[in-house]
Backbone as a printed PyTorch tensor [residue, N CA C, xyz], in Angstrom:
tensor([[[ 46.4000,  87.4230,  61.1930],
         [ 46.7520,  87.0760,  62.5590],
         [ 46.0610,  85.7620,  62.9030]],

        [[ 46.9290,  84.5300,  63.0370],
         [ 46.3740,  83.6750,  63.8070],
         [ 46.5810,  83.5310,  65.1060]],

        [[ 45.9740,  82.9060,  65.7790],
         [ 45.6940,  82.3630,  67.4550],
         [ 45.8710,  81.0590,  67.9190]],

        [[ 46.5220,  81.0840,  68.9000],
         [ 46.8560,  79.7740,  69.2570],
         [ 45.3480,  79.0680,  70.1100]],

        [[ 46.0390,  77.5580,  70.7080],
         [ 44.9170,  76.4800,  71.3340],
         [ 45.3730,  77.3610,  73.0040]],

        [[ 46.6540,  78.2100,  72.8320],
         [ 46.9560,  78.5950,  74.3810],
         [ 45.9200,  80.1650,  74.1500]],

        [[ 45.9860,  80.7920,  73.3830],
         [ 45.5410,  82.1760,  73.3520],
         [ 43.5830,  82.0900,  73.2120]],

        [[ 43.3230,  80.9540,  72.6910],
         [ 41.6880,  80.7550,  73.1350],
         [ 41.2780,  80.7580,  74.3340]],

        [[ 42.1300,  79.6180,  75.1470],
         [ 41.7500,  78.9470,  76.4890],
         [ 42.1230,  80.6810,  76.9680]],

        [[ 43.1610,  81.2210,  77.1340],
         [ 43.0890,  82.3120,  77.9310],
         [ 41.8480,  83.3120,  77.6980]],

        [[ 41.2160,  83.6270,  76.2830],
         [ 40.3710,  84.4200,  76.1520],
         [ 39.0360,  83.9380,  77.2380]],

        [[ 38.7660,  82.6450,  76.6930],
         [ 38.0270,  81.8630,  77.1100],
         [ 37.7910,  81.9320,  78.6850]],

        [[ 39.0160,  81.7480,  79.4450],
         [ 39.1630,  82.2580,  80.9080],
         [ 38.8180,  83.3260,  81.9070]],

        [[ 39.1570,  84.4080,  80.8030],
         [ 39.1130,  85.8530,  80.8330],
         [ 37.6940,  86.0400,  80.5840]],

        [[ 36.7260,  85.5700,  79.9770],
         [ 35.5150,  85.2290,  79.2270],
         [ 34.4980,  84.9700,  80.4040]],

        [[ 35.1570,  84.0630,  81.0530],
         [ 34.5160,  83.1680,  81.8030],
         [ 34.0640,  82.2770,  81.6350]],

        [[ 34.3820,  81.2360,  80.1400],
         [ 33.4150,  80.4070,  79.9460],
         [ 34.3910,  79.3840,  80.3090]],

        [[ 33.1930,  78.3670,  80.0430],
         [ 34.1890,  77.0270,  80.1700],
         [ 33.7970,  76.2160,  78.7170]],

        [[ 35.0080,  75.6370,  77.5580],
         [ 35.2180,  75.5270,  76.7880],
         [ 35.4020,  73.7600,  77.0080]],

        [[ 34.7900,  73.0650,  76.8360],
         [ 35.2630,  71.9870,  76.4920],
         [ 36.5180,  71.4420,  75.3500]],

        [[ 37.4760,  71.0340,  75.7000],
         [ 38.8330,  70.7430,  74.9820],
         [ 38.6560,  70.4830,  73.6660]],

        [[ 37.7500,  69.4280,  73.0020],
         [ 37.5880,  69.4220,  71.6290],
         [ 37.1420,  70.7750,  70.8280]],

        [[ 36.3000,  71.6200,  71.5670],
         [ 35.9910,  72.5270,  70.6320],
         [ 37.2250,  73.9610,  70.9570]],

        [[ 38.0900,  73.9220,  71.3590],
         [ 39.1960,  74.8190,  71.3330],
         [ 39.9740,  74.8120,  70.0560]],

        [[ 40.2080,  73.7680,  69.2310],
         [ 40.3220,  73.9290,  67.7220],
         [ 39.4460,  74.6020,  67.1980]],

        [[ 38.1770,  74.2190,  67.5710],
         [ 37.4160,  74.7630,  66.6290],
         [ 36.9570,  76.2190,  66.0880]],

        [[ 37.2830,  76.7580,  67.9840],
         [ 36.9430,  78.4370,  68.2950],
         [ 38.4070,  78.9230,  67.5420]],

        [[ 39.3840,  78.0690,  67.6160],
         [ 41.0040,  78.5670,  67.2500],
         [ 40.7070,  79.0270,  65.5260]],

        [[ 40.1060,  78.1560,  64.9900],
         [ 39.9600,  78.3130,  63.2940],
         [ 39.1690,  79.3630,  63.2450]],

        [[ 37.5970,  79.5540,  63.8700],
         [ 37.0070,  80.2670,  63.6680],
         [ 37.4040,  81.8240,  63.7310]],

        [[ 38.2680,  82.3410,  65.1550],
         [ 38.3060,  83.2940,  65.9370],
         [ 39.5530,  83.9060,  64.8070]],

        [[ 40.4830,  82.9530,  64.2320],
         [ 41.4440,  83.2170,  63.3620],
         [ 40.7170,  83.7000,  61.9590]],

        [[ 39.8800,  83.5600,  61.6210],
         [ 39.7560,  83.6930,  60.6930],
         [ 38.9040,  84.9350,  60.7270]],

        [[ 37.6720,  85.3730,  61.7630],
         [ 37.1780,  86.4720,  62.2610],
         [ 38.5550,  87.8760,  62.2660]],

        [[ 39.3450,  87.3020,  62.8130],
         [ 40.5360,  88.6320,  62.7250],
         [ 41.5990,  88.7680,  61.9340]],

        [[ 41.3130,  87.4960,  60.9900],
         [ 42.0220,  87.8880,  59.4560],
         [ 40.8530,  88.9080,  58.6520]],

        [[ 39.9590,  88.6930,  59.0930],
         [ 39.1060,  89.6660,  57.8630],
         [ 38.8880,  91.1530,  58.5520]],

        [[ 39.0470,  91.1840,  60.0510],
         [ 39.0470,  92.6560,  61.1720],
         [ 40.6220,  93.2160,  59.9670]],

        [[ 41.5660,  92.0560,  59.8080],
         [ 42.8210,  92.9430,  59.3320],
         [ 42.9210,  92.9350,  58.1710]],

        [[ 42.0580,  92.6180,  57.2850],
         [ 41.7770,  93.0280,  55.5030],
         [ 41.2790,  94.2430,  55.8000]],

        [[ 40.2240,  94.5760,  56.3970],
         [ 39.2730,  96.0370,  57.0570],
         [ 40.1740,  96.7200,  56.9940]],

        [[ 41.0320,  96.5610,  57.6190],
         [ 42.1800,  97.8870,  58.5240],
         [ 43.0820,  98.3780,  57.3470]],

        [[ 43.3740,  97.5880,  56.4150],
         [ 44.1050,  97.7140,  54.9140],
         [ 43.4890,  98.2270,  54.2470]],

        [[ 42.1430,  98.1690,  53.8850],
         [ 41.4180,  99.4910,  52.9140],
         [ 41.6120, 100.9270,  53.3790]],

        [[ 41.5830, 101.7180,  52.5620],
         [ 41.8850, 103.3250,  52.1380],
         [ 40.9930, 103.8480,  52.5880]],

        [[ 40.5630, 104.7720,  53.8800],
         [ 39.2770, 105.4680,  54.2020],
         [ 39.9740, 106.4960,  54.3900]],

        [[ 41.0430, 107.4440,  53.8530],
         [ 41.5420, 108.5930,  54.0310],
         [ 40.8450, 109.4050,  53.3600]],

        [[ 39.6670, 109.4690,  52.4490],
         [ 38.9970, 110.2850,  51.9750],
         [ 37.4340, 110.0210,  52.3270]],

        [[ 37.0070, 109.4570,  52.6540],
         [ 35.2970, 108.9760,  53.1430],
         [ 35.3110, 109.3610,  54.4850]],

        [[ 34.6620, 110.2160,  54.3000],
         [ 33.7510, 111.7280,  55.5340],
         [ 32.5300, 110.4560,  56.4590]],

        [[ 32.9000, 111.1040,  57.3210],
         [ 32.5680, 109.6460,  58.4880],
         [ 30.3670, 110.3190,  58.5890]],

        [[ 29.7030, 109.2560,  58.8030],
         [ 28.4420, 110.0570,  58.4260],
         [ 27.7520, 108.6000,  59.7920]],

        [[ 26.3560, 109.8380,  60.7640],
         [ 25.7180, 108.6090,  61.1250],
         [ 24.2930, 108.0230,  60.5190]],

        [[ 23.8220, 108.5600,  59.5710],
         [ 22.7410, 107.9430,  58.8170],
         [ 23.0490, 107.5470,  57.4790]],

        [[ 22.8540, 106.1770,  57.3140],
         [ 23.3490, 105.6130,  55.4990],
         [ 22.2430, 106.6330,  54.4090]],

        [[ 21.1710, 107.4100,  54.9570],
         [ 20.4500, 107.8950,  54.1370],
         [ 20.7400, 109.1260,  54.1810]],

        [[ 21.4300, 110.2030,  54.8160],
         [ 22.0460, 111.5160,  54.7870],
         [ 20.7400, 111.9990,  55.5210]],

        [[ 19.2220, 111.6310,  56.2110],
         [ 18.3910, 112.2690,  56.3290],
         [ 18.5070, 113.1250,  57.5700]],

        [[ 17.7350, 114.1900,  58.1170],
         [ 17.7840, 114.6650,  59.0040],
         [ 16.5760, 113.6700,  60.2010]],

        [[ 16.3420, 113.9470,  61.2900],
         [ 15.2490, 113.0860,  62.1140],
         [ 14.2480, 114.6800,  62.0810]],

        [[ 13.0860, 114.1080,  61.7500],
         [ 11.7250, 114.5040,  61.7030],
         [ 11.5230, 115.0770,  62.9980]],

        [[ 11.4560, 116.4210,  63.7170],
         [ 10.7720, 116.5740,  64.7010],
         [  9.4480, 117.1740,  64.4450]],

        [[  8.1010, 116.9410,  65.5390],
         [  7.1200, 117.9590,  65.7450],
         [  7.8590, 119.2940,  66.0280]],

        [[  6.9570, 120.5660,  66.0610],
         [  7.2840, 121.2920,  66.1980],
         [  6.5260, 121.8140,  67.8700]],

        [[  7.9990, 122.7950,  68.5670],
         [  8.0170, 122.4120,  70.0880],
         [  7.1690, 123.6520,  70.2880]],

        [[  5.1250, 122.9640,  70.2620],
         [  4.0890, 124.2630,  70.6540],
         [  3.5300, 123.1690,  71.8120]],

        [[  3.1710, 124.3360,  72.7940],
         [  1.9730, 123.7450,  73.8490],
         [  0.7360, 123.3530,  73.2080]],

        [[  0.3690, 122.1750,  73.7850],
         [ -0.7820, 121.8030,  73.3220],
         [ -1.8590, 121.5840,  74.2590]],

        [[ -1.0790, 121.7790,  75.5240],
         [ -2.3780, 121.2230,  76.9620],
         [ -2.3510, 122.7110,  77.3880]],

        [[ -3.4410, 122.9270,  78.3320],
         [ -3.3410, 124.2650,  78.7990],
         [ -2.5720, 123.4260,  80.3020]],

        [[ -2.3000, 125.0710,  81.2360],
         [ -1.8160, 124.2530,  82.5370],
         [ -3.1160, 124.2980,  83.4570]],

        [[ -3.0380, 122.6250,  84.6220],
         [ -3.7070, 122.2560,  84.9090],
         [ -3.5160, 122.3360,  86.1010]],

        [[ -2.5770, 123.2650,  86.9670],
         [ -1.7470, 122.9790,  88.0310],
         [ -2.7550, 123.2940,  89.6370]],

        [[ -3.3460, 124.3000,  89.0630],
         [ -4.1600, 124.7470,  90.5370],
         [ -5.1130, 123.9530,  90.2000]],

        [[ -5.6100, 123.6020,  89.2770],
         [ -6.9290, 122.2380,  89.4570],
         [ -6.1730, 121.1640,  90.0480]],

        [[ -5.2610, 120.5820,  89.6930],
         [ -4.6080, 119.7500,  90.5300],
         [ -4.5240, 119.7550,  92.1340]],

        [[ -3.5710, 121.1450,  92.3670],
         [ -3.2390, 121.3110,  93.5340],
         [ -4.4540, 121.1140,  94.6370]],

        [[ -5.6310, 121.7060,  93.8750],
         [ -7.0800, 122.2270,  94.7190],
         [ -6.9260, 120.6080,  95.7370]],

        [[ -7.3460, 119.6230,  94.7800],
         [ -7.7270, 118.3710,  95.2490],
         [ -6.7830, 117.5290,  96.1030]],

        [[ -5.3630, 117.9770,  96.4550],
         [ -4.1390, 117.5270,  96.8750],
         [ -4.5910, 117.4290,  98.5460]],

        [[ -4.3420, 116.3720,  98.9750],
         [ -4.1760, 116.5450, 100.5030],
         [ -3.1570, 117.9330, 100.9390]],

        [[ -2.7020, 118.3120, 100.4770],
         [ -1.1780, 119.4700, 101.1080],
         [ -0.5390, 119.5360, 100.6530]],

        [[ -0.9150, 121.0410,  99.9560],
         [  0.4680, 121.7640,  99.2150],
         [  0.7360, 123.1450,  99.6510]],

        [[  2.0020, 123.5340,  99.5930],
         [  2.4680, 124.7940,  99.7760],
         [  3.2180, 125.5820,  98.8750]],

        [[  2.9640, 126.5420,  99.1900],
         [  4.2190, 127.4240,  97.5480],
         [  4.1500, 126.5880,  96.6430]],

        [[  3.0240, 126.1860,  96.1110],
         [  2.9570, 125.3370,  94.6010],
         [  3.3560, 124.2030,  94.9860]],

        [[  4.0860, 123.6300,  96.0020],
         [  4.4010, 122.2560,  95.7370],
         [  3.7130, 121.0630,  96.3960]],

        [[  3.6130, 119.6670,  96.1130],
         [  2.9070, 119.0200,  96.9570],
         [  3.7820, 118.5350,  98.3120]],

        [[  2.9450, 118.6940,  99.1690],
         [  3.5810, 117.8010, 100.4890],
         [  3.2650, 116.8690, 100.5890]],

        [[  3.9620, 115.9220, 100.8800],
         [  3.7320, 114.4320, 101.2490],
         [  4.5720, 113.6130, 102.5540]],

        [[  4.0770, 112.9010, 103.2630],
         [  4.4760, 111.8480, 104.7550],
         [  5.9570, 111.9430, 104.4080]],

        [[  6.5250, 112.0760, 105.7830],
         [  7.8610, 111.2860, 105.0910],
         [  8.2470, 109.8500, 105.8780]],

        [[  9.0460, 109.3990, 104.8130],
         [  8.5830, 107.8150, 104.5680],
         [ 10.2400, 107.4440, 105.2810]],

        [[ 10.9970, 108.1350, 105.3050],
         [ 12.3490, 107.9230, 105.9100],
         [ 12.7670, 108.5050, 106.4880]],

        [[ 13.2590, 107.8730, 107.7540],
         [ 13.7350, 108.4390, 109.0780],
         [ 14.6090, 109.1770, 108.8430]],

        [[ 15.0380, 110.3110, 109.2430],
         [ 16.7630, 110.7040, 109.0940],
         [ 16.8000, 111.3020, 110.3050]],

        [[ 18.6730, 111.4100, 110.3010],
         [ 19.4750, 112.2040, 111.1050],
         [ 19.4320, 113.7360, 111.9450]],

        [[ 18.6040, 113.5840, 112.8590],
         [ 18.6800, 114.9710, 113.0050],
         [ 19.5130, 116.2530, 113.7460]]])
């Protein structure tokens, strides 16, 4: 598939860039030749190659999911300006609708 000097400037537009006129040949050769090789790709045989997302087949390493802190929550809370039913209270900082 080649591309025209009209089908750059439109990408280009669409792009948003602004292309100075001499180099619109140049993006034309390049961009042509970028989607001659997208359409060699598309012509190879992948009807048998099982689609995979690691090139190494590995699994990802996790730790294993143990507590390691004890809970700290009523030492916390103790020192809190104001909490209730476990939770902290705090100012409120935005007016609303009442």
């Amino acid at each position: 598939m080649s591309l025209t000097a009209g089908d750059v400037k439109k990408i280009a537009h669409l792009a948003r860039l602004n292309l100075l006129e001499n180099d619109v040949t140049l993006y034309t050769q390049q961009l042509s030749t970028i989607l001659n090789f997208v359409e060699q790709m598309n012509q190879a045989d992948t009807a048998e190659i099982e689609p995979f997302f690691n090139p190494l087949d590995l699994g990802q390493r996790l730790r294993p999911d143990v507590v390691t802190e004890q809970n700290q929550r009523d030492a916390f809370q103790a020192i809190a300006p104001q909490v209730e039913a476990g939770l902290y209270l705090v100012p409120q900082v935005i007016e609303g609708e009442e």
